[in-house]
Residue frames relative to the residue before (quaternion, step in Angstrom):
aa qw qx qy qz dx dy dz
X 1.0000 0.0000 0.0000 0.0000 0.00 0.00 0.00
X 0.2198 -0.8045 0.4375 0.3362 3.32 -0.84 0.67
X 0.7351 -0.4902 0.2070 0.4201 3.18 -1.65 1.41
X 0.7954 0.4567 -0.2609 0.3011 3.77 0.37 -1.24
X 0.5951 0.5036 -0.3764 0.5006 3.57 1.56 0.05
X 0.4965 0.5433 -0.4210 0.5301 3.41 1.38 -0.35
X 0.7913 0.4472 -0.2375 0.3428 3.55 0.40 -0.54
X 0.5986 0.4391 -0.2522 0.6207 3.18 1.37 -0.04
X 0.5424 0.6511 -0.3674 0.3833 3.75 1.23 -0.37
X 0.2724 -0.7768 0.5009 0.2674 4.08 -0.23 0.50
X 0.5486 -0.7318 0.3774 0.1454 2.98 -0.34 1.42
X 0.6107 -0.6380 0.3290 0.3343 3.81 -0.52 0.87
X 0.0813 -0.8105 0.5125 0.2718 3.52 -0.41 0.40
X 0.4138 -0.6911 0.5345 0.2558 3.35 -1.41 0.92
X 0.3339 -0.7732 0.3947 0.3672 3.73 -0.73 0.91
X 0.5809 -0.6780 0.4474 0.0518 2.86 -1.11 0.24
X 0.8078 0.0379 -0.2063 0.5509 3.39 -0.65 1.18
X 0.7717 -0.2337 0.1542 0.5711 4.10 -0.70 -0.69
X 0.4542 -0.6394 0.4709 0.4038 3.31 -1.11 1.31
X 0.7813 -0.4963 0.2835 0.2506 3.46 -1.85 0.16
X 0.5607 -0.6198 0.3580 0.4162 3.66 -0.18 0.76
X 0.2988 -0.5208 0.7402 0.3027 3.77 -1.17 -0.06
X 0.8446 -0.0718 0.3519 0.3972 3.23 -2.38 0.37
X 0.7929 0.3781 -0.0524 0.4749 2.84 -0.88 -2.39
X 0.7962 0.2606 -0.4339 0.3316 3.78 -0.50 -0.34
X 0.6716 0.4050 -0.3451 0.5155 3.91 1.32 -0.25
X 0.6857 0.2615 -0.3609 0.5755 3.44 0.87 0.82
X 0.0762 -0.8001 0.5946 -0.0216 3.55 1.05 1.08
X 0.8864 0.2780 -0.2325 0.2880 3.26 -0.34 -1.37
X 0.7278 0.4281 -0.3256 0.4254 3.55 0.99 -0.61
X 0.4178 0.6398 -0.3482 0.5430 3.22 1.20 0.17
X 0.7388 0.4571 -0.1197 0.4806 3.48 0.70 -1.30
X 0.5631 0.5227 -0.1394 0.6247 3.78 1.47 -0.95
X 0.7113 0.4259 -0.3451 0.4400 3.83 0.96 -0.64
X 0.6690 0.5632 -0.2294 0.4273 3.53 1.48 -1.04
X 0.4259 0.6016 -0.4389 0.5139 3.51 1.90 -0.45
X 0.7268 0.4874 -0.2957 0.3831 3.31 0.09 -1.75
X 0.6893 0.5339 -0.3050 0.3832 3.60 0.49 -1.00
X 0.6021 0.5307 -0.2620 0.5360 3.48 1.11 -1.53
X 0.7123 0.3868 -0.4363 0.3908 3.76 0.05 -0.47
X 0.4790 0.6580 -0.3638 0.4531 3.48 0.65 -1.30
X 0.7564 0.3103 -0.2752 0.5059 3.68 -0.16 -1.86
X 0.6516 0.5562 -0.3771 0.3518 4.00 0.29 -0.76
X 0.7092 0.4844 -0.1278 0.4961 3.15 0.62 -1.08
X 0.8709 0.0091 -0.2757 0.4067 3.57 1.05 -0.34
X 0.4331 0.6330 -0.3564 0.5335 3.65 1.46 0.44
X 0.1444 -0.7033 0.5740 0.3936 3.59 1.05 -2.24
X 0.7232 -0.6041 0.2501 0.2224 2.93 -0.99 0.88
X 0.6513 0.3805 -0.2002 0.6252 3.95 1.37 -0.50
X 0.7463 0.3168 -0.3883 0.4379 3.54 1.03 0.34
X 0.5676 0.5436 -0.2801 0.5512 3.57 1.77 0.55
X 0.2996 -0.8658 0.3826 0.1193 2.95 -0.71 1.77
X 0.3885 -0.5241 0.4902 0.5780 3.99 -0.55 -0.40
X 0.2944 0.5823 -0.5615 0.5089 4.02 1.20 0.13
X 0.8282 0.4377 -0.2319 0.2623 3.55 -0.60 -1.84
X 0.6673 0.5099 -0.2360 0.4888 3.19 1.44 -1.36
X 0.7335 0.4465 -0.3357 0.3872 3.75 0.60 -0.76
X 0.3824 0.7014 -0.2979 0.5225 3.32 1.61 -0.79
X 0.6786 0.5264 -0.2731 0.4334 3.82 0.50 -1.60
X 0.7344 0.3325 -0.2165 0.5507 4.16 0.48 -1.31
X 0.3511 -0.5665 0.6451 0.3737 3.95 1.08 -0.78
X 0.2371 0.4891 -0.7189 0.4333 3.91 -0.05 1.78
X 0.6924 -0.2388 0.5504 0.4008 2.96 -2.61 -0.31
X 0.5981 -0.2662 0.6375 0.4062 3.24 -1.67 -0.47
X 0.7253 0.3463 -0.3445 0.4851 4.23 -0.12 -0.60
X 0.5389 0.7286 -0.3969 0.1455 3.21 0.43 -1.52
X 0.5522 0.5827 -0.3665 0.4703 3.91 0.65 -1.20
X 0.6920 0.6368 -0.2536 0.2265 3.94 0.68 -1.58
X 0.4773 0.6279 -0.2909 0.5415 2.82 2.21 -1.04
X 0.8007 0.2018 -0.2329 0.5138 4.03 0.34 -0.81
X 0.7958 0.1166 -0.1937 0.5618 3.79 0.73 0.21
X 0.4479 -0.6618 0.4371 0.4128 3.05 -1.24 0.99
X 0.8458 0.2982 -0.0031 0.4425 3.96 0.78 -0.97
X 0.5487 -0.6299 0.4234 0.3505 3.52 -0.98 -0.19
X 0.3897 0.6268 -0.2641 0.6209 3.14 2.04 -0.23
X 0.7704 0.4725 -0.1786 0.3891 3.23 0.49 -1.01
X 0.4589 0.5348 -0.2148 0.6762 3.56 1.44 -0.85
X 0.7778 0.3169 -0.3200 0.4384 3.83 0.14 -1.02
X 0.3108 0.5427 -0.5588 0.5447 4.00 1.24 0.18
X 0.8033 0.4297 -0.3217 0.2582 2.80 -0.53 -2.03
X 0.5180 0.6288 -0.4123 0.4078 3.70 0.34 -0.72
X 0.8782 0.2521 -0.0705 0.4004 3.02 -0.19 -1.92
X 0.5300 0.6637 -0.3466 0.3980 3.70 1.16 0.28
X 0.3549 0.6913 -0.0633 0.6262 2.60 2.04 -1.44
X 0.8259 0.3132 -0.2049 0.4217 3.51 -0.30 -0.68
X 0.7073 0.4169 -0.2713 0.5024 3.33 0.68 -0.80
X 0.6143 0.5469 -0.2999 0.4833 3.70 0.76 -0.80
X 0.7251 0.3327 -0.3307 0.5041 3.99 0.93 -0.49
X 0.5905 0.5871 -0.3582 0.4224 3.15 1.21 -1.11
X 0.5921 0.5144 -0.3777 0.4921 4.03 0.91 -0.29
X 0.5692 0.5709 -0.4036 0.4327 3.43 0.67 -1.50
X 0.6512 0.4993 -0.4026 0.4057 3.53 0.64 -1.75
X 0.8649 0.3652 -0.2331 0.2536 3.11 -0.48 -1.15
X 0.3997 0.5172 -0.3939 0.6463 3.59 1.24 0.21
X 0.7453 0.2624 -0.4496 0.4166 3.33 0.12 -0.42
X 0.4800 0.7108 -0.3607 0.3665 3.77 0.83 -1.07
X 0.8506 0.2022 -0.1439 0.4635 3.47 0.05 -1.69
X 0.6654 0.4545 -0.4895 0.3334 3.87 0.80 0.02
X 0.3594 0.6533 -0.4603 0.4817 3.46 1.93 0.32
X 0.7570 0.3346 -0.2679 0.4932 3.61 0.77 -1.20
X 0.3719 0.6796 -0.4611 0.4327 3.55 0.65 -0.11
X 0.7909 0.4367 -0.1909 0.3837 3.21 0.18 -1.58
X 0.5953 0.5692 -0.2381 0.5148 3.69 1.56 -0.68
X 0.2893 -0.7637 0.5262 0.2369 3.40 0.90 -0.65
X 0.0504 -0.8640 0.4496 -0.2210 3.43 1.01 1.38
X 0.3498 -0.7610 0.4843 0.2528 3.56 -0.26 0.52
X 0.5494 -0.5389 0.3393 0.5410 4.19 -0.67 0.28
X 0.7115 0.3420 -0.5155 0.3333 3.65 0.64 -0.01
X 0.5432 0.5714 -0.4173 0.4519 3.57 0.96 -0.72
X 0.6062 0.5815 -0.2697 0.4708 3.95 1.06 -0.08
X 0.6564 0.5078 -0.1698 0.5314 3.17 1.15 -0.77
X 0.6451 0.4989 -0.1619 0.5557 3.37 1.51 -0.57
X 0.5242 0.3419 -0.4169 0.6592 3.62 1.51 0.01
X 0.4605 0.5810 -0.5566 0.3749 3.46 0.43 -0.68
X 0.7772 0.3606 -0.1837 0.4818 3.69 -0.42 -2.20
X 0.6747 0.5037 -0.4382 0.3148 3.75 0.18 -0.77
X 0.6868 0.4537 -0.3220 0.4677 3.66 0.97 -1.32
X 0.7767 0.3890 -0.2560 0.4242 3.56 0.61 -1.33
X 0.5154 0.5477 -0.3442 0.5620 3.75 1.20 1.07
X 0.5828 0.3759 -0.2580 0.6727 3.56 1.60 -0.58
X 0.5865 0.5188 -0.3805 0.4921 3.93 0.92 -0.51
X 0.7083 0.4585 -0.3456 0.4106 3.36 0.70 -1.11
X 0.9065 0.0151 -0.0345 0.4205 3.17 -0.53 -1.82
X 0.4219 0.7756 -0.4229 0.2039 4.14 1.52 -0.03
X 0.7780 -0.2711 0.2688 0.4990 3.70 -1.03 -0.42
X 0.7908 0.2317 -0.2072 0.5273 3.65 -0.46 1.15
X 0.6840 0.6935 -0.1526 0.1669 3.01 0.90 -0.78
X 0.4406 0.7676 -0.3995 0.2387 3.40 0.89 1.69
X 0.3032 0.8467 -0.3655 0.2401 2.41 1.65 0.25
X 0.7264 0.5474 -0.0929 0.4050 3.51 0.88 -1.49
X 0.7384 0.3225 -0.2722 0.5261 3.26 1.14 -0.84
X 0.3211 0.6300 -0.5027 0.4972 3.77 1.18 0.52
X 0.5762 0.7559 -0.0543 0.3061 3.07 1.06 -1.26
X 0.7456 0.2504 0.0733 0.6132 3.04 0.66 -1.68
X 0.8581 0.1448 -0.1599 0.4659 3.91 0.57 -0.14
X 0.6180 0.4000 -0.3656 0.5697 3.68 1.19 0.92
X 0.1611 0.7289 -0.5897 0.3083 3.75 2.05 0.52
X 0.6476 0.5428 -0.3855 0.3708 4.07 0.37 -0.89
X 0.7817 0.5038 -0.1868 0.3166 3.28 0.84 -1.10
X 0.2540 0.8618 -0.2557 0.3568 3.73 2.03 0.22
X 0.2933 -0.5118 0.7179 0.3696 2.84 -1.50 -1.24
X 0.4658 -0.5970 0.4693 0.4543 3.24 -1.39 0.10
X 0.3676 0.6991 -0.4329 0.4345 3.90 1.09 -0.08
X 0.6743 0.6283 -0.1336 0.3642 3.03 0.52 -1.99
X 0.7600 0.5233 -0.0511 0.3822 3.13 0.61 -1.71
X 0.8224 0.2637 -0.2006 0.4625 3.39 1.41 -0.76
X 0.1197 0.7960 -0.3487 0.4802 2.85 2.36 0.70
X 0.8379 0.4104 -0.0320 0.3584 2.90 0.10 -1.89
X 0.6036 0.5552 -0.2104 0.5322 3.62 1.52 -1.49
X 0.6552 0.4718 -0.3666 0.4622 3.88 0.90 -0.12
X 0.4285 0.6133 -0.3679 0.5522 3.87 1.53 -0.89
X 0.8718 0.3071 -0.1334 0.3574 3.30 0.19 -1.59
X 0.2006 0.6732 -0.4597 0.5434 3.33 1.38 0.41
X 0.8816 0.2978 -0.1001 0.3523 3.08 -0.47 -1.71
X 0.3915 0.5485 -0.4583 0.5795 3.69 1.39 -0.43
X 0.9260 0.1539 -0.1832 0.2921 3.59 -0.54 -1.03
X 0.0786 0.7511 -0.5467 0.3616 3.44 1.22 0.89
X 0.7731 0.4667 -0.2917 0.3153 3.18 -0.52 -1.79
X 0.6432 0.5696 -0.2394 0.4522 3.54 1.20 -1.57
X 0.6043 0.6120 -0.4019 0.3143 4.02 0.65 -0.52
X 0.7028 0.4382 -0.1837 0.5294 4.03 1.38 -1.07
X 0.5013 0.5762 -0.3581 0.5371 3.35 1.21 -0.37
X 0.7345 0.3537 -0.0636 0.5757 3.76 0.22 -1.31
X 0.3532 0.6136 -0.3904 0.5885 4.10 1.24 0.49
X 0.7580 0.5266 -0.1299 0.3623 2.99 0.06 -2.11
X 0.7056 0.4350 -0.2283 0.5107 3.32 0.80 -1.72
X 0.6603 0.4377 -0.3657 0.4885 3.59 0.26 -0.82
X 0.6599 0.3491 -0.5149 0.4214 3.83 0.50 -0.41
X 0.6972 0.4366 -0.4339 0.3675 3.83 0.24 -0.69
X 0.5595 -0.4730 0.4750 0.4874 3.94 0.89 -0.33
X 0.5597 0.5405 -0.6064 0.1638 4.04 0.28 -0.47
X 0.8060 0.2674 -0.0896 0.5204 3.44 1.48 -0.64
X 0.2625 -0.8964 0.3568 0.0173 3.12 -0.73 1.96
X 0.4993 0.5269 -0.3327 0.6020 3.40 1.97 0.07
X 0.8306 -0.4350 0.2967 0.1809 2.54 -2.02 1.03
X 0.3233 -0.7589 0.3262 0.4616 3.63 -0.03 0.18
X 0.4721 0.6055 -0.4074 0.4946 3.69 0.99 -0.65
X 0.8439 0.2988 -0.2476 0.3705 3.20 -0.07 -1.26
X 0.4870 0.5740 -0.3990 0.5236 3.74 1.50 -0.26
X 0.5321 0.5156 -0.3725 0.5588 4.12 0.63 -0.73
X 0.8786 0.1591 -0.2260 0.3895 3.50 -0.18 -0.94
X 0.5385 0.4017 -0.5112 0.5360 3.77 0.71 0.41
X 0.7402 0.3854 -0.4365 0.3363 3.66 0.21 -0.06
X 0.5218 0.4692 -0.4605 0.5437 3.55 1.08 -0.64
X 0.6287 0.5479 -0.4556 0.3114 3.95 0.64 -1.11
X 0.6906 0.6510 -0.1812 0.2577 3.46 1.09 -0.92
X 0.6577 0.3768 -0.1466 0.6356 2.89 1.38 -1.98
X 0.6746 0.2842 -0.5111 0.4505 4.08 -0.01 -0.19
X 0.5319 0.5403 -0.5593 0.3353 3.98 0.00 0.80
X 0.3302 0.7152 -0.4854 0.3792 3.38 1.85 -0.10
X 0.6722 0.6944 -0.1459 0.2115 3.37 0.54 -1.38
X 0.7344 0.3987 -0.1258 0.5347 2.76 1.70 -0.77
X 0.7894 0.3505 -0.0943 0.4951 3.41 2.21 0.14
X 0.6232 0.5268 -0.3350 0.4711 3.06 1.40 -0.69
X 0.2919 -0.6412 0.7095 -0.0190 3.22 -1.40 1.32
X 0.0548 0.8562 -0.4363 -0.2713 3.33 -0.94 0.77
X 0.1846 0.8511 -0.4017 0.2833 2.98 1.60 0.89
X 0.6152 0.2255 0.1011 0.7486 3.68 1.59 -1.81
X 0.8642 0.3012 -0.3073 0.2608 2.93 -2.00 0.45
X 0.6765 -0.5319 0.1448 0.4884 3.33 -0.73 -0.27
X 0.5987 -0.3597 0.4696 0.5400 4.04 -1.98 -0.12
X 0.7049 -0.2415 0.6212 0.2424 2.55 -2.17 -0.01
X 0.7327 0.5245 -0.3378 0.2720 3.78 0.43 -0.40
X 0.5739 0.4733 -0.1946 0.6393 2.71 2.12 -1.94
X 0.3277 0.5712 -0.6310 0.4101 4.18 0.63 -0.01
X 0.8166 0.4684 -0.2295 0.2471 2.97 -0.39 -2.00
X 0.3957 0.8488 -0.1847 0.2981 2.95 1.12 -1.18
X 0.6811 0.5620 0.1650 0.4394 2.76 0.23 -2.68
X 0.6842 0.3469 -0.2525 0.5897 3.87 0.55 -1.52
X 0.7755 0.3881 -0.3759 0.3267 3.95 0.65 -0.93
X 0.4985 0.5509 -0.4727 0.4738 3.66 1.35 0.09
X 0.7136 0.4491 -0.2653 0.4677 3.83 0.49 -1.05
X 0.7422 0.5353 -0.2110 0.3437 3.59 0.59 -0.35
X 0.8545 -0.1151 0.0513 0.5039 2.72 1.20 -1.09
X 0.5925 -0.7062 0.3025 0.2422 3.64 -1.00 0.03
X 0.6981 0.5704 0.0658 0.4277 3.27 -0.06 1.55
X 0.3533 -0.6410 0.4666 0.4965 4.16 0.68 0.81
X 0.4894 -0.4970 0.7063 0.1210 3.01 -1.95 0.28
């Protein structure tokens, strides 16, 4: 080169400070928030050891690596999910019963938002999160797990004065503890049957859980 064009040439500039984001890192979170949504979906209908981070990255349209950038693992992603689930699935239901609240809803007519929401949570429109949840508990940590067993704590809180109430008027003749955990035991087995293509809504469900459960209109 000759010397005097080198001198007159503006020297390259080196950038400065952090190098420049990609796509995926300036759309961190919705990016991240798509790979949830995807990851549950594939869990929920593949299972979790037969879904790759291939299948999942494939699912938002990433590389094959890409996902690694917002989780460190596939384990990790399978937290996220079911954290994810439990954290809205509260939100819902706070929002649900301070709707019925405001009606002045009696403890059965409460118990019936209860089964109705946690039937739209389960098997309704979005709704894989939870049952990722409930049948990939193996696939965790034990951290993870008692992560998750506090969330759900607080999910079935609300349900403990409701099912009080009933047992004080007589509609309900079982123990309450042991009445909480046969009904959640019941209604999350939807999950593993309800079609809503055939058979009955989600209303005549509810319905159904308030005849078997308890005694009495709703």
């Amino acid at each position: 080169m000759d010397p005097a064009v080198a001198e007159t040439t503006p020297a390259e500039k080196r950038p400065r400070g952090r190098p420049r984001k990609t796509v995926d890192e300036r759309d961190d979170g919705n990016r991240r928030q798509e790979l949830i949504t995807s990851a549950a979906r594939l869990f929920r209908r593949k299972g979790f050891d037969a879904t790759s981070t291939r299948d999942i990255a494939a699912a938002v349209g990433m590389q094959s690596g890409s996902p690694f950038y917002h989780f460190k693992s596939k384990g990790a992603l399978l937290y996220a999910v079911m954290d994810e689930g439990m954290r809205s699935a509260i939100a819902q239901q706070a929002k649900v019963l301070q709707t019925a609240a405001q009606g002045g809803q009696s403890a059965a007519g409460l118990l019936a938002v209860l089964i109705r929401n946690h039937f739209d949570i389960l098997v309704g429109p979005g709704s894989d999160f939870i049952p990722v949840m409930l049948y990939e508990a193996r696939s965790i940590t034990p951290r993870q797990r008692t992560l998750l067993a506090t969330l759900q704590s607080e999910y079935e809180a609300p349900w403990t004065p409701v099912l009080q109430a009933l047992h004080a008027s007589g509609q309900l003749k079982a123990d309450v503890k042991l009445s909480r955990l046969l009904i959640f035991g019941a209604l999350n087995w939807s999950a593993q049957w309800f079609d809503a293509r055939k058979g009955a809504s989600l209303d005549e469900l509810t319905a159904a859980a308030m005849a078997l459960f308890i005694r009495g209109e709703a």
